[in-house]
MARVO-625802 format. One record per residue (C-alpha): residue in three letters; residue number from 1; x, y, z. Coordinates in steps of 0.25 Angstrom, whole numbers, plus 5000, padded with zeros to 4 digits. Layout:
BEGIN
  code  pos    xx    yy    zz
   Ala  NUM     X     Y     Z
...
***
This chain:
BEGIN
  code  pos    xx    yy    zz
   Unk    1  5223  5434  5507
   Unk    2  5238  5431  5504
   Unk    3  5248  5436  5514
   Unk    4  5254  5450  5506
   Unk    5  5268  5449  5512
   Unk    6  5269  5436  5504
   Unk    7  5268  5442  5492
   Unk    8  5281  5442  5482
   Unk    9  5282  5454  5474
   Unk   10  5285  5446  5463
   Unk   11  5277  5434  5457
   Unk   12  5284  5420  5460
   Unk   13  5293  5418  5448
   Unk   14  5291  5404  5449
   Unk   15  5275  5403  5448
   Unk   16  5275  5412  5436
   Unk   17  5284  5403  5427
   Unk   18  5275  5392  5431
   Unk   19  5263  5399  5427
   Unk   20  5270  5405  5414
   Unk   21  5271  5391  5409
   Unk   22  5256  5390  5405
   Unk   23  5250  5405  5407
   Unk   24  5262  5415  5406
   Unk   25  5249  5427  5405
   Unk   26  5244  5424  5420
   Unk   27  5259  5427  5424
   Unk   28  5259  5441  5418
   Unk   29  5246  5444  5425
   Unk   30  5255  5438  5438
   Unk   31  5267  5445  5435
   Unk   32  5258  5459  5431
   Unk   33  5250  5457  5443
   Unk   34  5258  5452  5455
   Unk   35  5260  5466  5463
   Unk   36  5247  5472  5460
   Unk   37  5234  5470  5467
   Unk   38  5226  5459  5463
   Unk   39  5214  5468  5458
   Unk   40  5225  5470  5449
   Unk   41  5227  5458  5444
   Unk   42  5213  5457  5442
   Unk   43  5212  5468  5433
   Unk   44  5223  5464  5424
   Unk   45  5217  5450  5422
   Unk   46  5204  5457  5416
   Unk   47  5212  5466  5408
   Unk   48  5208  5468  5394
   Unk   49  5210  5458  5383
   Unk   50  5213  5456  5369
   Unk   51  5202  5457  5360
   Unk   52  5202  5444  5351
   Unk   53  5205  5445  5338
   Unk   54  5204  5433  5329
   Unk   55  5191  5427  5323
   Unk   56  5191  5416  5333
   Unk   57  5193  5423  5346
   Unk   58  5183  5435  5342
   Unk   59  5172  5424  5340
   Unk   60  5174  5418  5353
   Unk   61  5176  5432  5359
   Unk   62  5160  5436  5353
   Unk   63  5155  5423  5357
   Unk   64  5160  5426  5373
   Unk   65  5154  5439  5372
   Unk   66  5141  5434  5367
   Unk   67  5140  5425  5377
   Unk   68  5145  5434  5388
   Unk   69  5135  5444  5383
   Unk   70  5123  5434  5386
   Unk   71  5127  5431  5400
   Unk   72  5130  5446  5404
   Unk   73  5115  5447  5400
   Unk   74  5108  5438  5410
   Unk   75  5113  5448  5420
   Unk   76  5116  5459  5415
   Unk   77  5109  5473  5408
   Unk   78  5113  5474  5392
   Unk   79  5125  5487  5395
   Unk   80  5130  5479  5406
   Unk   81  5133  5469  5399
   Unk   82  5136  5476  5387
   Unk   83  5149  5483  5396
   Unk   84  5152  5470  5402
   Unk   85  5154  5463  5388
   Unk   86  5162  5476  5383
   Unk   87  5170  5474  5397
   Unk   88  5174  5460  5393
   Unk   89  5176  5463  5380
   Unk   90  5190  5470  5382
   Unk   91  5192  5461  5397
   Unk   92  5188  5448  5391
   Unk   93  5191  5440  5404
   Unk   94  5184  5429  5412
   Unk   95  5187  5425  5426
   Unk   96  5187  5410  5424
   Unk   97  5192  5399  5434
   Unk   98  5178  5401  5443
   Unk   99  5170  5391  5447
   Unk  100  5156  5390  5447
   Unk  101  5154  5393  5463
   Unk  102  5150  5402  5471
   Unk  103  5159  5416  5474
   Unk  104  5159  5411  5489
   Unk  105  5170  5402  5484
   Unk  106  5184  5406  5486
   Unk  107  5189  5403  5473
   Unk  108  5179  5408  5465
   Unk  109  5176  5421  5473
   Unk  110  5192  5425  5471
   Unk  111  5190  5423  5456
   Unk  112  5179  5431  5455
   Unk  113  5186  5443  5463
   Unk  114  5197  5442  5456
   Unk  115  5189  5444  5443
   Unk  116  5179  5454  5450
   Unk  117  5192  5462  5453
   Unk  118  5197  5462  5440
   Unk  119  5185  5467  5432
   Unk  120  5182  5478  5443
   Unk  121  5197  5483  5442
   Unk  122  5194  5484  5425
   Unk  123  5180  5491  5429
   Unk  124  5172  5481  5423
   Unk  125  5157  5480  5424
   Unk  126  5157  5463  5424
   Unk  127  5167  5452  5423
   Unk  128  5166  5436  5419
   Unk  129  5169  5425  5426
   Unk  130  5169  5411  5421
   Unk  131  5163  5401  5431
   Unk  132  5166  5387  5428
   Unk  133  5151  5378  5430
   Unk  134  5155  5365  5424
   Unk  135  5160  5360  5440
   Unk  136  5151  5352  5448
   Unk  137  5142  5357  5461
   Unk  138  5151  5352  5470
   Unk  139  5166  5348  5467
   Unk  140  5170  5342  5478
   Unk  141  5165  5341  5493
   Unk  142  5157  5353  5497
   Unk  143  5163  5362  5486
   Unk  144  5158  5368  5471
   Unk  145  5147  5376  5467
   Unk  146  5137  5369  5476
   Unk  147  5143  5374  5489
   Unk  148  5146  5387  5495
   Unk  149  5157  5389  5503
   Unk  150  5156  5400  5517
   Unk  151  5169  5397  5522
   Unk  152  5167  5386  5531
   Unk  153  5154  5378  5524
   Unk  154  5148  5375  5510
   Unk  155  5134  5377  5510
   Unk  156  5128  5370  5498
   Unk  157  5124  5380  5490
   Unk  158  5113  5373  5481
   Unk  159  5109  5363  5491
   Unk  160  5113  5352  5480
   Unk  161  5115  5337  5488
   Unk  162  5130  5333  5485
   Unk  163  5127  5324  5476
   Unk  164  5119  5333  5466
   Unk  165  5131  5344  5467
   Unk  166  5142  5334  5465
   Unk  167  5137  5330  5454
   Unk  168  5130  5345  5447
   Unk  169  5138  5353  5439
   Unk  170  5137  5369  5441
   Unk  171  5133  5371  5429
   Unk  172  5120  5361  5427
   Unk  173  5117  5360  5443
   Unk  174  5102  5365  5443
   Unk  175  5092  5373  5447
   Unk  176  5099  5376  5459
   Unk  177  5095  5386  5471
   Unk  178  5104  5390  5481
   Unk  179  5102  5382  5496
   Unk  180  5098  5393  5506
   Unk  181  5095  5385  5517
   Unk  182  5112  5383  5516
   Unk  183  5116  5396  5511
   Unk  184  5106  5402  5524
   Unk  185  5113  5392  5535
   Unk  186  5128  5397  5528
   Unk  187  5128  5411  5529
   Unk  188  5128  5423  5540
   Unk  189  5126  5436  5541
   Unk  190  5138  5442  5534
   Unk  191  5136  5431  5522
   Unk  192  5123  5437  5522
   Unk  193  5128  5449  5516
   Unk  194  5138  5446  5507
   Unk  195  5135  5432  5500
   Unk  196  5124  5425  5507
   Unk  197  5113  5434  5504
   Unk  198  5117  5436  5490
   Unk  199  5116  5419  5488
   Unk  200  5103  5418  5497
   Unk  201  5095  5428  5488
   Unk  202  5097  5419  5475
   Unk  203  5094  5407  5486
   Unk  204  5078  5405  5481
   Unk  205  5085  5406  5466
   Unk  206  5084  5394  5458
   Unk  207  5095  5394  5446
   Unk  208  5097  5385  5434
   Unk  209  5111  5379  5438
   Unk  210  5121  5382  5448
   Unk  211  5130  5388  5440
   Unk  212  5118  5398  5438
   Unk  213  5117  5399  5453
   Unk  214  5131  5401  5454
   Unk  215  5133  5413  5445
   Unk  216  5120  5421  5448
   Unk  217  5124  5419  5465
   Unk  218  5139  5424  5460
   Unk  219  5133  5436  5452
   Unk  220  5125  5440  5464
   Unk  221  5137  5439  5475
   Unk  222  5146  5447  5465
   Unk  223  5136  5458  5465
   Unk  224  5134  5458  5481
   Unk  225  5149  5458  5483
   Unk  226  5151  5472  5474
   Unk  227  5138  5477  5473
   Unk  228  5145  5489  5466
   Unk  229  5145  5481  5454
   Unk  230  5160  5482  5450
   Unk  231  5159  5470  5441
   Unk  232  5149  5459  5437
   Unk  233  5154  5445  5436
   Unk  234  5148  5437  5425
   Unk  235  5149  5423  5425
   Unk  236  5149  5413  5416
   Unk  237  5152  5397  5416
   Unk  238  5154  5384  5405
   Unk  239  5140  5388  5400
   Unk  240  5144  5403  5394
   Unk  241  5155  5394  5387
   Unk  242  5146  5386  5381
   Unk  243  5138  5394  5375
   Unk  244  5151  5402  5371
   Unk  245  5155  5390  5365
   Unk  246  5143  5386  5357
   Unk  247  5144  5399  5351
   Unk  248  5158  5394  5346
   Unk  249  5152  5382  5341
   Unk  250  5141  5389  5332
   Unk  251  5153  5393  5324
   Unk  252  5158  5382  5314
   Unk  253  5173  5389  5313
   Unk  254  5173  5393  5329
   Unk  255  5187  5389  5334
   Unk  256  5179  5380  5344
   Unk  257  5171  5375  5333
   Unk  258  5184  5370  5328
   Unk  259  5190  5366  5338
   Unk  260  5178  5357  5345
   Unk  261  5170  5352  5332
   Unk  262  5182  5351  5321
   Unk  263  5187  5335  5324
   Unk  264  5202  5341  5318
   Unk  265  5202  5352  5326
   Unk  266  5198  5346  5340
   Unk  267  5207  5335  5338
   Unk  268  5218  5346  5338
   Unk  269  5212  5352  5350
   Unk  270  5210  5339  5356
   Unk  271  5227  5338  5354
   Unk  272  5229  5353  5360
   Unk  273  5223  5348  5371
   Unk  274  5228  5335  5374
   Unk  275  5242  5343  5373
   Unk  276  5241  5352  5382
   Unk  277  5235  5343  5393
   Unk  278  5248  5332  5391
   Unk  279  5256  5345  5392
   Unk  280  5265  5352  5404
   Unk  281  5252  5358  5408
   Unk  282  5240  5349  5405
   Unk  283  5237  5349  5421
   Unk  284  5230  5363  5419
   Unk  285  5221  5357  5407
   Unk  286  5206  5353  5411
   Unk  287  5201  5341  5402
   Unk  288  5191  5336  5409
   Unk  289  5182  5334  5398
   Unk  290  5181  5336  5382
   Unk  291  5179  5351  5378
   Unk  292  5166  5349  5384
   Unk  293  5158  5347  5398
   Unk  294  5143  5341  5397
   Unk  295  5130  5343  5405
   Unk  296  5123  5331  5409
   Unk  297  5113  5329  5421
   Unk  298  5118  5344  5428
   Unk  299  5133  5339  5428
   Unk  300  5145  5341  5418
   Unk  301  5152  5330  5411
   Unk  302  5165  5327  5404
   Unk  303  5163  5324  5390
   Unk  304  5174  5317  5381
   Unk  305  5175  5316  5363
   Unk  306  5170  5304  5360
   Unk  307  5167  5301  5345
   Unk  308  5164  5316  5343
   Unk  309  5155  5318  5354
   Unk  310  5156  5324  5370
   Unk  311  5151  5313  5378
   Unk  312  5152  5311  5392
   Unk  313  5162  5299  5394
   Unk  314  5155  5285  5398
   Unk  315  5142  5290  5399
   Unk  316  5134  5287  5386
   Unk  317  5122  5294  5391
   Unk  318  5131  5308  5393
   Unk  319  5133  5320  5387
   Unk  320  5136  5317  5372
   Unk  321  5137  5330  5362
   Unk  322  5143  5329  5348
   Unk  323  5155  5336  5348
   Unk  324  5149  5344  5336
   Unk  325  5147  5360  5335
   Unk  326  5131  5360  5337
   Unk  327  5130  5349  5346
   Unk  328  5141  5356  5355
   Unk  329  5136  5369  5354
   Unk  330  5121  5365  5357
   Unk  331  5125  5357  5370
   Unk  332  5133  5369  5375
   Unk  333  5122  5377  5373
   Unk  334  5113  5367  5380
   Unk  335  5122  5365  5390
   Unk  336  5126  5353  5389
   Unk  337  5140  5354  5386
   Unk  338  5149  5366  5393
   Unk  339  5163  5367  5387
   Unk  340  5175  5363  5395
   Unk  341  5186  5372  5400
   Unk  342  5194  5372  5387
   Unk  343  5183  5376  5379
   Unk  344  5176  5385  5390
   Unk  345  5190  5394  5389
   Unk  346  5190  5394  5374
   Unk  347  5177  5400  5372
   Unk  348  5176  5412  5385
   Unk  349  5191  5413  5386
   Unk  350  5202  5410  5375
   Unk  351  5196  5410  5361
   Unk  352  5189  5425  5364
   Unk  353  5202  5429  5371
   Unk  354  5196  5431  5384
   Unk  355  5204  5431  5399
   Unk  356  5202  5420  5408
   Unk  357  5205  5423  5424
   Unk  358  5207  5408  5431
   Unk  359  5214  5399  5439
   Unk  360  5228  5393  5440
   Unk  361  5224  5382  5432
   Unk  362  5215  5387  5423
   Unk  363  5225  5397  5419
   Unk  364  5235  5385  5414
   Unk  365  5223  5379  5407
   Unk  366  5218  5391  5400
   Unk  367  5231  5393  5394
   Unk  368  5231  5379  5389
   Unk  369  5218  5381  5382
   Unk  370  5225  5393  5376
   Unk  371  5236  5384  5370
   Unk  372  5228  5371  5367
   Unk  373  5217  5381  5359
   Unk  374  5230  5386  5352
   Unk  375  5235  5371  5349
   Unk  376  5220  5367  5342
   Unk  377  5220  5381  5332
   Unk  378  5222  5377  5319
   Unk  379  5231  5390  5315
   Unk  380  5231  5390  5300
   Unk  381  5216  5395  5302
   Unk  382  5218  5411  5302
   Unk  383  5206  5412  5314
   Unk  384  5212  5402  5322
   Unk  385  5227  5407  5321
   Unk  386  5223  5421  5325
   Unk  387  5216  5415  5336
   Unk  388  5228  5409  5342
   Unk  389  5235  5420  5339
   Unk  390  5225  5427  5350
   Unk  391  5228  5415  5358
   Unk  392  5242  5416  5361
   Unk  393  5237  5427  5371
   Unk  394  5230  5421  5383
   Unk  395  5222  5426  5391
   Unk  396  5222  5419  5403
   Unk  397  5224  5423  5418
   Unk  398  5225  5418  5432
   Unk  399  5211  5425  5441
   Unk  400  5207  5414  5450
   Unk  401  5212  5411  5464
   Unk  402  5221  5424  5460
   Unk  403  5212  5429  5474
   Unk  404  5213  5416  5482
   Unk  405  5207  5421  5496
   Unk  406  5207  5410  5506
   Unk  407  5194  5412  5515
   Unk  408  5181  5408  5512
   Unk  409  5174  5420  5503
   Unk  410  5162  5420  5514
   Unk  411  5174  5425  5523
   Unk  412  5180  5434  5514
   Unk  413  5166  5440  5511
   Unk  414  5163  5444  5526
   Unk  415  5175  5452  5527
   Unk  416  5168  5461  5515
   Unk  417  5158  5471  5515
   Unk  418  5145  5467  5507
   Unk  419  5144  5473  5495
   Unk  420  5157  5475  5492
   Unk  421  5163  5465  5493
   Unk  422  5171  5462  5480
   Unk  423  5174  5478  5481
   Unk  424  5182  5477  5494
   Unk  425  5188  5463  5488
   Unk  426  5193  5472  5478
   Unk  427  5200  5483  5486
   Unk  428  5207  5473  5493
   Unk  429  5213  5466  5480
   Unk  430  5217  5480  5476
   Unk  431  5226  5479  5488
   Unk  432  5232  5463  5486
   Unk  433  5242  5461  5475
   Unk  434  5242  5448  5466
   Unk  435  5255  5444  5473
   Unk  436  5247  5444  5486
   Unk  437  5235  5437  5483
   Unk  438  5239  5426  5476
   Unk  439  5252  5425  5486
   Unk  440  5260  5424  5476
   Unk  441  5254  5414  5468
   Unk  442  5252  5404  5478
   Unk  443  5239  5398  5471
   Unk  444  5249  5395  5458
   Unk  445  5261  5390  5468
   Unk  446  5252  5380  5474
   Unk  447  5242  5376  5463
   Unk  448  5245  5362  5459
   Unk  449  5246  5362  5443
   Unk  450  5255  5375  5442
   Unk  451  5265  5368  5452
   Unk  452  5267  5357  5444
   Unk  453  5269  5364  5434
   Unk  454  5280  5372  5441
   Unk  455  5285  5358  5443
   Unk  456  5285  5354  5429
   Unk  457  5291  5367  5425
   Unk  458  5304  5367  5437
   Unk  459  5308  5351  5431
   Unk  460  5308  5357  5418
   Unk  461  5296  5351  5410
   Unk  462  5294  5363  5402
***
């Protein structure tokens, strides 16, 4: 925890002109914000939103919900998730920006409290977070999904050889069980009761994939750590956007039907695109691959547009969809295409009007999207121009590394009592104001893309 002393009682005037230049809407959660507790905070980012209202967003507002519906009910009894749906529909927001690892991970666990915090101070019953599947088992040495930090050591948690997890992605690794010969020679007595035990009874569990592993072992710490039940997570990855988005694609005069199948109509989103990343502030933008990620042999691949199909560039024996709307529709509901972020964003957050919680960059980017979506609508069409009507409101928020502790999470958790764990994390951030935990915006002052920008924008490039 950040000194409090060092806190200013203002936000740093400076930072906020910086951040104003791409997402004006997080510095007025900032400026709203900065004095009161960070539980506070949290409840105002999942504050109600606006229900959509043109033909376009209402669509793709029914199609979240449907989807949303389907996963609620692999866990959950038919009124519960009934109440959750209802919850979300007038608190449409997604914590996004987390990774696909597991909730011993600084990053990810801070995330998740913050989101936790925010649904229990609106007194709901669940809350959704988006957990990105499309990284690979290990990013770099000793660190991803395929390793569980204890402060101190990684213990491999699937017991993968480097080479497999290297070269596995998250979200096609498997069947996978855990390793608990390494989880066994990791953990104590004190883990015992507030993480290990929870991990060893899934141990003799055999799951489809890891990001399976990952979600069901998350679900099942959640509910150790407040086993009062205060709210639900409900997780969900790249494959709920692709079904979400082969729902759009079943639709002839979907906007993303339009957008993705019309040659005339892609060409302008192509341009969109293109624009913003030769712009002031195409550093934030990812473009790693072409709308689209393939699945080949358990790992994802960049695709390119070659000749109106998705292939996999130099490899004539790669994924290769034609980019038409039954042929994409049917690989993404086989699994083997997942959309890439600007299309994942489209679909669960910025066409059904839907709040997105993440980090310092995605909150630049997702506000790109917002102007790139409107640069392709064509808005002599009435549907469309009501749509970007609606657009011309974002919302988009910063709710990751918001909480930045700085010990290992197996620390922080031995300090806590068993069972409450998320409860007592919560009567503490009641105490800690946003100025305090964030230190005044110390993350923001020192990231690397938003300095630069305060470059740029001191010599007078904008």
């Amino acid at each position: 925890m950040t000194d409090a002393l060092a806190a200013s009682t203002t936000p740093p005037a400076e930072i906020l002109a910086v951040l104003s230049l791409l997402c004006p809407e997080v510095v007025r959660d900032i400026e709203q914000n900065w004095n009161a507790p960070v539980s506070e905070y949290a409840r105002h980012l999942w504050r109600p939103v606006a229900q959509p209202v043109s033909t376009p967003a209402i669509a793709a507002r029914s199609i979240l919900r449907d989807v949303l519906h389907d996963r609620l009910g692999t866990f959950m009894q038919p009124e519960e998730a009934s109440r959750a749906l209802d919850e979300f529909e007038q608190r449409p927001v997604i914590q996004s920006g987390l990774h696909c690892l597991l909730l011993m991970d600084r990053i990810t666990f801070d995330a998740l409290l913050l989101a936790w915090l925010g649904a229990v101070e609106n007194g709901l019953s669940a809350f959704v977070g988006f957990t990105g599947t499309t990284m690979t088992m290990e990013t770099i040495g000793r660190e991803g999904p395929g390793w569980l930090d204890v402060g101190g050591d990684k213990v491999n948690l699937f017991g993968m050889g480097r080479h497999k997890l290297c070269r596995k992605s998250v979200c096609a690794a498997g069947p996978v069980s855990l390793n608990r010969p390494a989880l066994e020679a990791a953990g104590d007595e004190t883990d015992a009761g507030r993480w290990l035990g929870t991990l060893l009874a899934s141990a003799d569990k055999e799951f489809p994939t890891a990001a399976d592993a990952l979600t069901s072992l998350n679900e099942h710490l959640v509910a150790d750590w407040d086993r009062l039940a205060n709210a639900r997570p409900v997780f969900i990855d790249d494959r709920l956007a692709a079904v979400a988005l082969a729902r759009h694609l079943e639709d002839d005069d979907s906007i993303l039907t339009k957008l993705l199948i019309n040659p005339q109509r892609r060409q302008r989103l192509d341009h969109a695109l293109r624009e913003a990343a030769s712009g002031p502030f195409g550093r934030f933008l990812p473009n790693a691959t072409d709308y689209f990620w393939g699945i080949r042999e358990e790992r994802v691949r960049k695709l390119v547009i070659e000749n109106g199909r998705l292939i996999e560039p130099e490899r004539p024996n790669g994924v290769s969809i034609p980019l038409e709307r039954e042929p994409l529709r049917q690989a993404l509901l086989d699994g083997v295409l997942l959309p890439n972020l600007f299309l994942m964003f489209l679909v669960l957050a910025i066409v059904p009007r839907v709040r997105v919680l993440g980090g310092l960059r995605q909150v630049g980017y997702v506000a790109l999207f917002h102007s790139i979506l409107l640069a392709a609508l064509d808005e002599n069409v009435p549907d469309e121009r009501d749509l970007a009507v609606e657009l011309r409101v974002r919302e988009n928020a910063w709710g990751m590394r918001v909480i930045d502790e700085q010990i290992s999470v197996r620390e922080q958790l031995a300090s806590l009592p068993a069972g409450e764990l998320f409860p007592q994390l919560l009567r503490q951030y009641r105490s800690w104001t946003f100025a305090e935990v964030t230190d005044n915006l110390k993350l923001v002052r020192e990231n690397a893309r938003w300095r630069k920008l305060a470059r740029s924008k001191a010599a007078g490039e904008f």
